[in-house]
N, C-alpha and C positions, 0 to 999 in steps of 0.2 A: 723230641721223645714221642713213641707214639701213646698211647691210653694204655697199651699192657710195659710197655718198658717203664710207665709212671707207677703202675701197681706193683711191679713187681720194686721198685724203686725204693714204696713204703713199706714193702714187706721187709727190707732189707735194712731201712732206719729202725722200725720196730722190731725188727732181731737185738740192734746193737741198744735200742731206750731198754729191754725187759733185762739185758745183761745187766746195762746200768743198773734200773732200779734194784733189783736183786742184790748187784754187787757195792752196790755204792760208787757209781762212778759219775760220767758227768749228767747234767741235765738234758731233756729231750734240743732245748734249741740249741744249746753247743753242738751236739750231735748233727744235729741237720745243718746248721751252719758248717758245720767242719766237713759232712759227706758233699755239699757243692761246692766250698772253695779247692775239692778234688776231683769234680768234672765241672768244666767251665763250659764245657758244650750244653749243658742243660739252661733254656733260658727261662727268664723269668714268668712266663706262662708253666711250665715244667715246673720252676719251682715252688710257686704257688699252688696248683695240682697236687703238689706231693707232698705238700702242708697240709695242706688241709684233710687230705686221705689219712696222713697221720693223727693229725689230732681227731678228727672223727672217731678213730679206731680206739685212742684211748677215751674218748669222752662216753662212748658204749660199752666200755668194759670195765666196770669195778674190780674184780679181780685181777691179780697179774695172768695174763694167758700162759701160754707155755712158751710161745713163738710170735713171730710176726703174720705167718700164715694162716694160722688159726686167728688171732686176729681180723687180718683184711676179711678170710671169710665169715666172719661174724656181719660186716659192713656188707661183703655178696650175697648176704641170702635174702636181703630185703630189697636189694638194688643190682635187676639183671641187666644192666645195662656196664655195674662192674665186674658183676660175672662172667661175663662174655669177654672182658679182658684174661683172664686165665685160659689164654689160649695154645700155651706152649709154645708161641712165638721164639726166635731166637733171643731178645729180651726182655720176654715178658714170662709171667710165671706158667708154672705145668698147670694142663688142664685138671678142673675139680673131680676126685675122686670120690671114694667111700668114706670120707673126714668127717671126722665134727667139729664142728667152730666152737670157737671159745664164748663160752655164757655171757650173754649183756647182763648189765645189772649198774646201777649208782655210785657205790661205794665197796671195797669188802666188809662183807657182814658186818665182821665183830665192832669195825667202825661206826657202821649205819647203826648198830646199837648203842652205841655210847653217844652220839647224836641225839638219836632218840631220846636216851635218859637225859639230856640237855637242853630238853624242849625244842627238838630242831627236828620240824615234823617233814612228812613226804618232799611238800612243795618248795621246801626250803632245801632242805639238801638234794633237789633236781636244780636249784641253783645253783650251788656250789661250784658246778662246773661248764655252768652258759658263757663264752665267751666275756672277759671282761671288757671294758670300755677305756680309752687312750685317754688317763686325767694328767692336768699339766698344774704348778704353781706357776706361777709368776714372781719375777724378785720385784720388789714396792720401785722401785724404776723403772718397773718396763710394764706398767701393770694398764698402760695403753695400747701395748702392743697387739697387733690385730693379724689374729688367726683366722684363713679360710676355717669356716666351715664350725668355729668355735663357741659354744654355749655356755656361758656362767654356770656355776654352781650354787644352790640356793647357801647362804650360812659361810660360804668363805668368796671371800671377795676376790682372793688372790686367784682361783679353782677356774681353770677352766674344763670341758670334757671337747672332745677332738674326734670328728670322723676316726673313724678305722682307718689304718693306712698312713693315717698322718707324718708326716715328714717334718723331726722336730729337730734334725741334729743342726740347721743352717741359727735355729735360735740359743744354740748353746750360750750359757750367761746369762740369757734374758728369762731362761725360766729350767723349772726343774719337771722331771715328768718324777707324778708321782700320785697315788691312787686317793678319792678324794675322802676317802675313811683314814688313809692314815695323813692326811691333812687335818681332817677332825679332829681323832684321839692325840695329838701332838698338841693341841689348844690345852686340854687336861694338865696340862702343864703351869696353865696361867703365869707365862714367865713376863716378865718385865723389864724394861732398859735400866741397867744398872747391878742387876741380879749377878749373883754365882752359880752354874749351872753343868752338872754332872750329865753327862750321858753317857750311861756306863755301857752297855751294848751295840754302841755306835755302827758298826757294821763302815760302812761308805757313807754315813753322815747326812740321812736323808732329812733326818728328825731334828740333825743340829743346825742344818742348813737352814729350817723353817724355823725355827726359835731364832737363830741368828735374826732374821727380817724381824719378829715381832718384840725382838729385845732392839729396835732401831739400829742393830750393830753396838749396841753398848751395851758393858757390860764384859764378861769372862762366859765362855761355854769348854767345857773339860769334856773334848770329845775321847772316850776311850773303849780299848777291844782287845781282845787278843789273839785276836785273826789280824797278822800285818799285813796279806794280801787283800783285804776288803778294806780296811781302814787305811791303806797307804791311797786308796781313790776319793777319799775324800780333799786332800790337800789343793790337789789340780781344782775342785768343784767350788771350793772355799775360794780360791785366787779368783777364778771367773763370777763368782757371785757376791764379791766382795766382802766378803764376809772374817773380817780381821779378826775377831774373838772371839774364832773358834781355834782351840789348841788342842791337838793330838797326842794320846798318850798310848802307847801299846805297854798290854799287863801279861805281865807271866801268868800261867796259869795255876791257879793255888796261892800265889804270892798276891791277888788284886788286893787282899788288905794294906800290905806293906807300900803298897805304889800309890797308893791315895791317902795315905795318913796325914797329906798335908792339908786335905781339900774337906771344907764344912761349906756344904755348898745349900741354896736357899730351898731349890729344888732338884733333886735325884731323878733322871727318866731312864726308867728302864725298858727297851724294847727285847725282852727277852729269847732267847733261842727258843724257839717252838716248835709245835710239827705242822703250824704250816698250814692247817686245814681250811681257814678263811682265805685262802689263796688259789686255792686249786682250779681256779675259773683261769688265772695265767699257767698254774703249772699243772695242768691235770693229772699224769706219772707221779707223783710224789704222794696218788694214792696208792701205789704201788709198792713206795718206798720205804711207809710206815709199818712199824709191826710192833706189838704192844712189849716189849724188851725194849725198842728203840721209844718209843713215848716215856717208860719209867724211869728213862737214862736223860731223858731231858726234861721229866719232870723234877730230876732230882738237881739238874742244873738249874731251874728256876727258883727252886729255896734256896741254892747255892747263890745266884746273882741277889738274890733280895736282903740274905742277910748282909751281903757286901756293900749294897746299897745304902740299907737302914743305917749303917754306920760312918755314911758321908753326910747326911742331912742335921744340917743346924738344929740345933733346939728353936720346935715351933715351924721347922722346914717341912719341906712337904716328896714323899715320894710318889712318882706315878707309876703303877705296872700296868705294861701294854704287851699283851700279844696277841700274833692275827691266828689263832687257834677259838674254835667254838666247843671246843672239848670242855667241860664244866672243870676236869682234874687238874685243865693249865689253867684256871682261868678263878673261878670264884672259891673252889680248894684250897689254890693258894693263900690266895687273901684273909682268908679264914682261918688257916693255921699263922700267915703271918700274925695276925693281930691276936690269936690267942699266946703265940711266945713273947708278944711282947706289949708288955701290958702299960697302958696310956696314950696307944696309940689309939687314930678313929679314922675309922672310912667319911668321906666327906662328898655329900651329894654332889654332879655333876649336870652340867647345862651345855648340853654339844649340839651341832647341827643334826648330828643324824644319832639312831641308835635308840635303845629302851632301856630303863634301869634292867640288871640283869644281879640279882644278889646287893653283893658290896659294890657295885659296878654297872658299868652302861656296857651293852653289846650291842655290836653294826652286823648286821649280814645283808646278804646282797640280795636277798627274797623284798627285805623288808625297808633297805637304805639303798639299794642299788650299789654298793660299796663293798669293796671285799671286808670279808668278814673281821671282828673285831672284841677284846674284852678290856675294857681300860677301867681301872681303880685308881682315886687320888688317897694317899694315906698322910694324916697329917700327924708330928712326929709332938711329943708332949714338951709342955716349955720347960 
């Protein structure tokens, strides 16, 4: 491909990311994964190029743009050396006219505000969306296994962090890739071999996977969700990791009371649906995707998970609420209304590798922990 067939390339994924975010449809890497495995002639220098052009583009623009073109020329006007690619080439885009590119900026506004009100200053929320770093577990049997290029993590033994680029799929089984904050707040659990353990938001079972290892495999983990396409990935993950006592539950939704009536479990984790905003360093479009209807629709689903929660926990059990949002309204809100409707319960101080008491709770952000962002509470339930 040449330089303007690679520009005009991203102008073309970010047409189809702004539909997405807009629309609700799929995420930027499915997107570009699925535009090259329909031209095979683009190789991997092309595709690298055309990555990176995109995420630049979103990483410079808080707001959704209107298009992809206003976009890339947000990225031309600083750098003419991509300007010069708008050369009307036969596949490359039409040269720059009387346009205006679309506004750089961090976040949309009314976000960067509720930040703000969350003590999440300048320099932090410019982190939000710096590249993340490739963190891996290890399963307690392969925890000799020697990774090019690989650095421990200070506080989890099992944590490694990996060059960029790392190629981890030849160790599948031998370890999980998985960011080294939510290696942390999954400790917030204090589970132990022998325990009963709910995870009620399971998703693909990243969280039950790591309790498995520190419960020694003994013991019961109730992984459950009610998304069957993300929790039906966990089973293959269990078999490779060996992880026998994790069991799968998919819940109706509105019925999760009725489907757990049998489980008094010692500890409850819940990773609850959020919006995602301590992540946006993997997914930066999904600052896109937010819009404060959509935050109040998943705030309203996390009182929904907790009171589900609160009534699987033993007397004397313990609940964790974990989500990678730094929004104060998912995060110590919560906590706060929980414990006022339900009286005898207590917030229970926390001792994690990374993160700062933040409220009822410890918060990770990646300014301050190098770690995607994070808000975890232990609530301990009355005997």
């Amino acid at each position: 491909m040449t330089p303007a067939a690679r520009t005009q390339a991203a102008i073309d994924l970010l047409d189809a990311i702004v539909i997405a975010a807009r629309e609700g449809g799929a995420a930027a890497d499915t997107l570009i994964s699925r535009y090259f495995s329909q031209r095979r002639y683009a190789g991997s220098k092309d595709r690298r190029a055309v990555r990176e052009l995109v995420y630049a583009a979103i990483r410079r623009l808080g707001e959704r743009p209107a298009d992809g073109r206003v976009a890339m020329l947000a990225l031309a006007a600083t750098d003419p050396a991509l300007a010069a690619t708008f050369d009307g080439s036969t596949h490359g885009p039409a040269p720059i006219g009387d346009e205006v590119p679309a506004v750089e900026g961090l976040h949309p506004r009314w976000l960067s505000e509720r930040l703000a009100a969350a003590g999440i200053d300048d320099a932090e929320q410019a982190a939000l969306i710096d590249r993340a770093p490739l963190d891996v577990r290890l399963h307690p049997d392969h925890a000799d296994l020697d990774l090019p290029g690989a650095e421990p993590i200070s506080g989890l033994p099992l944590a490694r962090r990996l060059p960029a680029g790392s190629d981890v799929a030849a160790h599948a089984g031998a370890l999980e890739v998985q960011d080294a904050g939510s290696q942390a707040v999954t400790l917030a659990a204090a589970v132990a071999p022998g325990m009963t353990v709910l995870d009620l938001c399971a998703g693909a079972g990243g969280k039950s996977l790591a309790m498995a290892a520190q419960m020694a495999n003994e013991g019961r983990i109730i992984a459950s969700d009610v998304d069957r396409a993300r929790l039906s990935r966990l089973a293959p993950r269990a078999e490779k990791a060996a992880a026998t006592i994790i069991e799968t539950r998919l819940l109706d939704p509105n019925r999760e009371v009725e489907a757990l009536a049998d489980v008094q479990a010692d500890v409850v984790l819940i990773d609850a649906p959020c919006s995602g905003t301590g992540t946006w360093r993997r997914n930066p479009e999904a600052r896109w995707r937010l819009t404060p209807a959509r935050l109040d629709r998943l705030i309203e689903t996390q009182r929904h998970v907790l009171a589900i929660g609160a009534g699987a926990v033993k007397p004397d059990g313990a609940l964790v609420y974990i989500v990678c949002s730094l929004l104060d309204g998912e995060g110590p809100a919560q906590v706060d209304a929980f414990l006022a409707a339900h009286p005898g319960w207590q917030a229970e101080p926390l001792t994690l590798p990374f993160g700062r008491p933040h409220h009822a709770g410890t918060r990770l952000t990646p300014a301050h922990d190098g770690t995607d962002g994070f808000f975890v509470a232990r609530l301990r339930a009355p005997c």
